[in-house]
N, C-alpha and C positions, 0 to 999 in steps of 0.2 A: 504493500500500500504506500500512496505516498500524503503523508500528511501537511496541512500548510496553513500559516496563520498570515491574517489578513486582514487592512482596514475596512472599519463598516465605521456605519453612524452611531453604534452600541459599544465603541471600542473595537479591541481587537477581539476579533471570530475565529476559529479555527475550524478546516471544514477537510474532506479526504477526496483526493482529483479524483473523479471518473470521467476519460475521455477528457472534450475541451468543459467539461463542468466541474464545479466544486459543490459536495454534499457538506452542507455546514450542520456541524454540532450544538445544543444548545447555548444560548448566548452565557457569556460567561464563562466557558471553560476553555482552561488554559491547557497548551500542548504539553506543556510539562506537570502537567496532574493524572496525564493519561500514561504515562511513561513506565513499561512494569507489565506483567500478565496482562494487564485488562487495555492494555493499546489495540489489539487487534477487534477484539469484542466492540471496542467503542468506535472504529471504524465501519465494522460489519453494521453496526446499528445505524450510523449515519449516511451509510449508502442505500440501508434499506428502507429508514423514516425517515428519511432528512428536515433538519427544523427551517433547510432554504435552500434552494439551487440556484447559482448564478454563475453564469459564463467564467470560466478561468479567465478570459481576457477582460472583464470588464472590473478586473480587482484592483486592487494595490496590495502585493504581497509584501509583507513584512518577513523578516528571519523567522524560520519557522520555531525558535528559540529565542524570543527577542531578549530575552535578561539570562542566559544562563545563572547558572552559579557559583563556573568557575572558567575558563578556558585555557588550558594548556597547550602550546603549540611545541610539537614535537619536530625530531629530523628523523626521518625514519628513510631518508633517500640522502646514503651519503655523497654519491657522484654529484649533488647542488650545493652541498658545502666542499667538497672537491672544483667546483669550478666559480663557486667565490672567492678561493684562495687564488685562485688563478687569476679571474677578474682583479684583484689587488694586487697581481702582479708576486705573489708566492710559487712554489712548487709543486700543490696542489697534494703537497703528503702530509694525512692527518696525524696527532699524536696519536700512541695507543691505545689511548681514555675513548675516545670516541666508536675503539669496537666493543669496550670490556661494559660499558654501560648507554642507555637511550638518552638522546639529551631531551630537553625539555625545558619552557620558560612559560609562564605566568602571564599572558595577554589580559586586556580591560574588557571585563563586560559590558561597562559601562557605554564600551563605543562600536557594539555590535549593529549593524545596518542592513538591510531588507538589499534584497538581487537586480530591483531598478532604481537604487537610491542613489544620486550623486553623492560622491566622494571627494573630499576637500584636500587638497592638498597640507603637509603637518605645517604647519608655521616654521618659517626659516628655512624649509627644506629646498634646495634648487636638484638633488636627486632622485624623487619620488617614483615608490617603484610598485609595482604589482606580485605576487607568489598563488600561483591555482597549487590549490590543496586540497585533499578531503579532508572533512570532518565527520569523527565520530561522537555518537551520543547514547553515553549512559543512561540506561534506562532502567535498571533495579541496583539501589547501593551494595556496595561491597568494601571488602577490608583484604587485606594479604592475599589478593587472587595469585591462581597461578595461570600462564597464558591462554589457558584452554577456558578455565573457566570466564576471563576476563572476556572472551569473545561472548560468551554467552550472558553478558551484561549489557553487551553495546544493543539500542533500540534501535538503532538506525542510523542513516551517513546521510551526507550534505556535502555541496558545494561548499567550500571554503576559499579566501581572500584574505590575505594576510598585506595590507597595504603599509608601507614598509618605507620612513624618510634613510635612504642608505649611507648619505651626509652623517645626518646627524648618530646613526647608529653607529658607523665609524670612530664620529670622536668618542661617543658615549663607552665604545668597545677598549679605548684606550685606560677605562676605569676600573673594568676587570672583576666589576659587579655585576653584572648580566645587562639584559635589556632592559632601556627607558621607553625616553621618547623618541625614538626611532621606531619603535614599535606599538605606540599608543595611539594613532591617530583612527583608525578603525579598522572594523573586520568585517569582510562581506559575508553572513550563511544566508545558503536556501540555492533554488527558490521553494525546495521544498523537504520532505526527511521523508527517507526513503527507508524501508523496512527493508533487512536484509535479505530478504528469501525473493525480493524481487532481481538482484543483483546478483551476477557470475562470479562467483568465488574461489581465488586460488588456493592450492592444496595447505595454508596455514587457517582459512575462514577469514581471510578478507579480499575485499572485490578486488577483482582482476579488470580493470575496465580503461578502456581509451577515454584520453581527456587530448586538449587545445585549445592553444590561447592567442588573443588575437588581441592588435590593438588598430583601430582605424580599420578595421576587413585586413590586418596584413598581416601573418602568420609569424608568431613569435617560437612560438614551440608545441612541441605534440607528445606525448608519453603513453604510457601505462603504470597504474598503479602497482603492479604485481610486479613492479622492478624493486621492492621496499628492501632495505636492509634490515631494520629492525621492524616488525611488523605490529598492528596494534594492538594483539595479545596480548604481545612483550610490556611495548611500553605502558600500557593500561595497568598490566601487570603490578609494571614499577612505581609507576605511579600510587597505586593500591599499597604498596609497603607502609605501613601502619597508618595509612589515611583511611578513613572512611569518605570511599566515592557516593558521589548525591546522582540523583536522578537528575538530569539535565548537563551535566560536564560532558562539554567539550572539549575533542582528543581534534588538536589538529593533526597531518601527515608530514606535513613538512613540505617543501616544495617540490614537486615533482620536479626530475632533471629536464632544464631547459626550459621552464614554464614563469620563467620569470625574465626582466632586462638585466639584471648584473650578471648573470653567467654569463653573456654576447657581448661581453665589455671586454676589449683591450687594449692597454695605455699604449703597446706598443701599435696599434691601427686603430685610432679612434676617429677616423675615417671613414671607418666601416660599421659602428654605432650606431642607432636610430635616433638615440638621445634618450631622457629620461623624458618620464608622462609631465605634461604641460595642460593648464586650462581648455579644455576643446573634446582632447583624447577622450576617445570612447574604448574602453576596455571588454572583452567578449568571451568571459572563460566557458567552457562546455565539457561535459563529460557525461559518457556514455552511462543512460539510466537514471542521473542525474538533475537531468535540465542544462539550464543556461544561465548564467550572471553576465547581466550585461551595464555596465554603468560610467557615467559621464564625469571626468575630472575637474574639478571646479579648483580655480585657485585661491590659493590661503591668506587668512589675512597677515601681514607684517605682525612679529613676535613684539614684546615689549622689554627692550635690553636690561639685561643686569651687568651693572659694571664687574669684571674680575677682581679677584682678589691678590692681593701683593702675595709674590712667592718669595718667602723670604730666606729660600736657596740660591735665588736670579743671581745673579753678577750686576749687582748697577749700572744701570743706562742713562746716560745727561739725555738732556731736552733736544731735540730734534728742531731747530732753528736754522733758517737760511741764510745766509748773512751777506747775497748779493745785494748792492744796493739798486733804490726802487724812485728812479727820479723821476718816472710818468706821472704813475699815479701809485697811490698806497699799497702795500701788499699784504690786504686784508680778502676774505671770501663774498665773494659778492659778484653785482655789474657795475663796474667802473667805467665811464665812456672815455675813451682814448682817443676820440674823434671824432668830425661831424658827422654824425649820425651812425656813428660806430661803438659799439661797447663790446668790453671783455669781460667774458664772467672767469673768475681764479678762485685758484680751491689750493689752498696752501699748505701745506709746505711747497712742494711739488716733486713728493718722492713718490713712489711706484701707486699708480694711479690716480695721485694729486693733480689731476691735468687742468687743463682752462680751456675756454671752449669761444666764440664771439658770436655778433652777431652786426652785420651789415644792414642798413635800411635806407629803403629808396621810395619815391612813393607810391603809396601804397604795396609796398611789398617788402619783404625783409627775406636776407637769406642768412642760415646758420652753419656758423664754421663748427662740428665735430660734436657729439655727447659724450655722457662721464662715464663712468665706469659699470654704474649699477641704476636700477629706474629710480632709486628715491633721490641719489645725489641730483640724476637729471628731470625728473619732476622738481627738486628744488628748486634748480636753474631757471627749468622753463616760467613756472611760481613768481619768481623773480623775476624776468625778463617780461611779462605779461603789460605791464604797464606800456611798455614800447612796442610790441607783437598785436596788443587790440591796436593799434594805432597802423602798424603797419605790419598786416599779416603774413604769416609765413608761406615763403612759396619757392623756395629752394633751400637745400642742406647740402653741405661739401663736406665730403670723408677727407680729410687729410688723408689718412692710411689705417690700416686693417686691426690694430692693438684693439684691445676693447676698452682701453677709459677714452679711448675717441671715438666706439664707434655701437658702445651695449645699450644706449636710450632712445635709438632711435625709434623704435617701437610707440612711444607716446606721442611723436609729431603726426599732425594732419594726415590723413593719407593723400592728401593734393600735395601737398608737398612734395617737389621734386628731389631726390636724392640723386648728387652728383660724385663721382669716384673716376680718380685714374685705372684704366686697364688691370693695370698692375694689383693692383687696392682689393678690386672688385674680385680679381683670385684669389688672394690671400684668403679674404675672408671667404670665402667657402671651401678653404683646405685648411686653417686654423682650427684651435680646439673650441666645441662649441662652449659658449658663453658658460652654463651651467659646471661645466667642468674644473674652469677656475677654482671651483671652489675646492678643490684637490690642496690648494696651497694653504688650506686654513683648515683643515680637520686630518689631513693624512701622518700617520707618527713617522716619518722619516728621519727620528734619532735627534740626538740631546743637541746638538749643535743648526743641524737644517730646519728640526721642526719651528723652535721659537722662531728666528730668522723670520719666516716665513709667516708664522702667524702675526707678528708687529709689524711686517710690511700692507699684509693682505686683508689684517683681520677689521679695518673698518667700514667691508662692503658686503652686501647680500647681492649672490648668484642668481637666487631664485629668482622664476619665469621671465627672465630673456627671452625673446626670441628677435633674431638676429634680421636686422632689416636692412638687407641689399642694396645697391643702387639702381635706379631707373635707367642713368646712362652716364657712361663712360665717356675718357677722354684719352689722348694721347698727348704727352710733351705739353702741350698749351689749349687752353679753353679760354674763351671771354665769353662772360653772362651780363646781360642787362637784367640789374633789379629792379623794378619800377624807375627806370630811363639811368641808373647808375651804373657805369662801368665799371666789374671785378674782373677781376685776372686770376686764371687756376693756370701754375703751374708744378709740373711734375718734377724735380729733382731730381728723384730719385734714382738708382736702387742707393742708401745708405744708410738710413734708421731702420727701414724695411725694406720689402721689396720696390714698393714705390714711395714716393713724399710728396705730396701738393701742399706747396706754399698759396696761398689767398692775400692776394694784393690787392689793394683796394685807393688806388691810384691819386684821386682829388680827393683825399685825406689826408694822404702819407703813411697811410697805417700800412703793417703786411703782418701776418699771423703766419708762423712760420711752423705752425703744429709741431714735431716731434724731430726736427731738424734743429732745433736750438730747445735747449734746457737751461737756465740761468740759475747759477748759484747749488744745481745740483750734474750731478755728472751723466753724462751721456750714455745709451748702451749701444754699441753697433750689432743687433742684430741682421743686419742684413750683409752688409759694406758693398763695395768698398769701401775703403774709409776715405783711400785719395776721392772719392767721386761726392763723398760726402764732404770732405774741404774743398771740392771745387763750386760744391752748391753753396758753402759759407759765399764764399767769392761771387758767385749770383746772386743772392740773398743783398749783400752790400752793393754791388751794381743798383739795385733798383733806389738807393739811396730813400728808403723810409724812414723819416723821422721817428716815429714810434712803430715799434715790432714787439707784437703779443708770443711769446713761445710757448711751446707745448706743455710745460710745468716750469713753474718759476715765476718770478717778479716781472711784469712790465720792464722793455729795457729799450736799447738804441742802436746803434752798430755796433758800439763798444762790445755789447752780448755775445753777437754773430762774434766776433774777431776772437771774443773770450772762448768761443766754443771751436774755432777754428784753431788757436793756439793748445788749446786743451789735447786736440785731435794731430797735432802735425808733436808732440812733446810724446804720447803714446805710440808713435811711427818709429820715432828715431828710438828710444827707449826698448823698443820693444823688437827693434832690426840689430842693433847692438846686442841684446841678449841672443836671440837667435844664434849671432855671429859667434858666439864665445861657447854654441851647443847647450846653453838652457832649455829643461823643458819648459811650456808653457806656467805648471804652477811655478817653479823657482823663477821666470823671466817677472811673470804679475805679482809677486811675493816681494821680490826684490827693486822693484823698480820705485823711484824716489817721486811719490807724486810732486812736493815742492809747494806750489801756490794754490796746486788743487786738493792735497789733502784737507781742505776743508770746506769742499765743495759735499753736501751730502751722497750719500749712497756709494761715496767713494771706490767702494769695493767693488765697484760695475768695472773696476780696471782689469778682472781675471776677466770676463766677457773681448773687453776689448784687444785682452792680448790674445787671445783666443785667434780671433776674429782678424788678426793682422797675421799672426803665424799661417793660417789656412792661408791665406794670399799669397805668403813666402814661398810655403810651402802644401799644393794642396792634398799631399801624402800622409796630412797629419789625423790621426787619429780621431775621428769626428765623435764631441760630445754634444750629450741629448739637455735640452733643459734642465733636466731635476740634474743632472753633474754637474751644468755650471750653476746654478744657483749653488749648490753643496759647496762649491768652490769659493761661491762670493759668501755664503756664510760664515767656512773657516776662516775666509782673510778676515770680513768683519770683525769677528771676535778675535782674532790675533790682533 
């Protein structure tokens, strides 16, 4: 039989499917009072008097268990925790705890949800993930069963949903107390509980049955239950060791292999990703005898920060101050205007996604140089900038280049809004790591030295629901736009901060925003280089002779800036061809080299990147490191 509780006007009804109809049971009784010898008899009776028949489509099911009692979520499929190790980038070899006993953790009742109910993404989570599970449900108590007997307690299985922020479970796993709130955001059962004698059974007494899982109609994964390692005899069993089980506990399965996103995840091709569930996603898990969970991802609201607390093992850290001087305008966060009818909005310091963004207006029209790193920094902005944007609405946006504190907000502008991008630009960003990923750099334990590093650069932005907003049309070398009859100038420099660089010149002001080809009072990274190509763009940049140049993070500056960044860039050349010459490797050539007037330029330690980045020129024989190495690099120099 399969039983299922459901909204009426009397509360919740529980009634038994026949066909597309449901035989409802007297109003008032709960699915978990039937639970026990007498489930079947009170079926038989409700298909045979029924106190109401109504269309199975014309309901609202709820979890056929809307409050359990308790719910344990079990692994009982070790090949999905074998390719979570994996998705983290491990070995995929478990300890030998994980054969000699079942594992199991403690899920919320409180946050059980019905099979067509939208699902919220957890607060703060930019990973959110799915797991298609069975569930089992105790149907007469027990104490110290042994596996046979514990089969013959379960009343029947259910779809199961184990909706799972894989972020936050991460860091939380770094605590070494079980699961939190990575796992507290909800759990789908139903759409309905199925008596076992309806269901094919492998030779232990539990179902043998096809399941899959889809997100959008597109095929995530496909199993069978009877692949279980520990089976739910066992773990019921274990469970049962001096507990007394209630009528209504639910035994989850664990994820079936492959029926989730984190096993399809690899750091090394994250290329080949889907990405994590986003506001929209419809999720569509099914299993044979089962039914169907089919439900809509809604996104979460912003979390409410709690400040951390002092670790008073840390090593003290002075105050993070810029100390370029700022003779435009102040170098405080806000929109400053720099020009007739031009403002910079600056977000300061201007260390690893502290960027500045502007904004151009013409009449009736205005176009915007670059967004911040995450939607609230760039809701702030736009917030900000609104007073001048009702006045003169937005109808163009220019990507300097592909980094995301230039390019993660765009998402909140108009969709009239033109979005403009170099060639160059417009690839990056669809072979770059998506936006959500970032967030790798603020929860992942990559060891005593990389992880902090990495959390006090990254840790004052939320990842969550990005979704990455392309450009409408490209450009090569040179573009000119009319803004409401104002002449700008996009030009490409590039390849030397990244693949490409569009400067925005903005002619009858004297302004030019030079995005992430000048950094002021902090140091430069060349991911891309050349490096010669990027001090001959310095020397471009000067050519245009702009009185005020906004750069990509930093103070308001003048050419002085450009030259300081060009000098910075030709002192890393020679410094770092001289090492070469003497057979240093890379760490000993960036270790040892005298910054001088720049050591006190912040982020200083971007100089292991840059020597990096000049050696591969020298030489392109040299040993190619991945991000997470030179960050590890720029760490240990930090702290040295």
């Amino acid at each position: 039989m399969r039983f299922v509780t459901y909204a009426s006007a009397d509360g919740d009804r529980v009634g038994v499917v026949n066909g597309d109809q449901v035989h409802a049971l007297p109003a008032g009784t709960g699915l978990i009072e039937l639970l026990g010898p007498s489930l079947r008899q009170a079926g038989e009776r409700a298909l045979a008097e029924p106190a109401q028949v109504t269309p199975l489509a014309d309901l609202t099911l709820k979890a056929p268990i809307p409050r359990p009692p308790s719910i344990r979520d079990c692994l009982c499929f070790l090949d999905h925790m074998r390719g979570c190790l994996r998705a983290a980038g491990g070995t995929a070899t478990l300890e030998p705890t994980w054969y000699q006993i079942p594992a199991f953790y403690f899920a919320n009742p409180a946050t059980v949800i019905g099979p067509r109910d939208e699902v919220t993404v957890s607060p703060g989570s930019a990973w959110f993930d799915f797991e298609l599970e069975i569930g089992a449900v105790i149907g007469v108590p027990g104490r110290d069963l042994t596996p046979e007997q514990a089969v013959e307690h379960i009343a029947g299985y259910t779809l199961f949903c184990d909706w799972s922020a894989r972020d936050l479970q991460a860091l939380e796993a770094q605590l070494k107390i079980g699961q939190a709130k990575g796992k507290d955001g909800a759990t789908t059962l139903g759409p309905w509980l199925v008596t076992p004698d309806e269901l094919p059974c492998g030779p232990g007494g539990w179902p043998a049955i096809e399941v899959r899982a889809e997100v959008n109609g597109e095929l995530v994964g496909a199993g069978r239950t009877d692949a279980m390692d520990w089976t739910f005899g066992e773990v019921v069993a274990y469970a049962s060791r001096g507990v007394e089980l209630q009528p209504g506990d639910v035994f989850g399965s664990g994820t079936v292999p492959g029926c989730c996103l984190i096993e399809h995840l690899s750091f090394a091709d994250l290329a080949a990703f889907r990405g994590w569930l986003k506001d929209g996603d419809v999720v569509t898990l099914r299993a044979e005898g089962l039914g169907e969970i089919r439900q809509t991802v809604r996104a979460g609201t912003a979390p409410h920060p709690l400040p951390a607390r002092p670790d008073p093992a840390a090593a003290p850290r002075g105050p993070r101050v810029n100390r370029a001087p700022s003779p435009r305008v102040p170098y405080t966060k806000g929109a400053h205007q720099v020009g007739d009818g031009v403002w910079a909005w600056l977000l300061p310091d201007g260390g690893y996604g502290m960027s500045n963004a502007g904004l151009v207006t013409g009449d009736g029209a205005s176009l915007l140089v670059d967004t911040l790193y995450d939607l609230r920094h760039t809701a702030e902005m736009l917030d900000g900038l609104r007073q001048v944007t009702d006045r003169h609405p937005l109808t163009h946006h220019v990507l300097t280049h592909a980094n995301g504190d230039h390019t993660h907000g765009g998402q909140l502008l108009p969709g009239s809004v033109r979005v403009i991008a170099a060639g160059g630009t417009a690839h990056e960003m669809r072979t770059e790591m998506a936006p959500e990923m970032t967030a790798a750099l603020q929860i992942m334990d990559l060891g005593p030295v990389l992880t902090p590093y990495l959390r006090e650069r990254f840790g004052a932005f939320d990842f969550g629901g990005i979704r990455l907003r392309g450009p409408d049309q490209t450009y090569e070398r040179r573009l000119t736009l009319d803004v409401g009859g104002r002449e700008v100038r996009l030009l490409d420099l590039g390849p030397a901060h990244t693949g490409a660089d569009t400067v925005v010149h903005v002619p009858d002001a004297g302004v030019l925003f030079a995005g992430d080809l000048l950094f002021v009072g902090c140091t430069p990274i060349v991911w891309g280089g050349p490096i010669a190509n990027w001090i001959a763009a310095c020397d471009t940049m000067l050519a245009l002779d702009a009185p005020t140049v906004v750069p990509g993070h930093g103070p308001v500056t003048d050419a002085a800036g450009i030259r300081a960044v060009r000098d910075y860039l030709g002192h890393v050349v020679a410094h770092a061809d001289a090492a070469h010459a003497k057979g240093l490797d890379v760490r000993e050539a960036a270790f040892g080299i005298d910054l001088g007037e720049y050591a006190a330029w912040l982020d200083a330690e971007r100089i292991v990147v840059n020597v990096y980045q000049r050696y591969r020129e020298l030489d392109p024989g040299q040993p190619v490191l991945d991000r997470v190495a030179l960050f590890a690099l720029m760490a240990e120099w930090a702290r040295a």
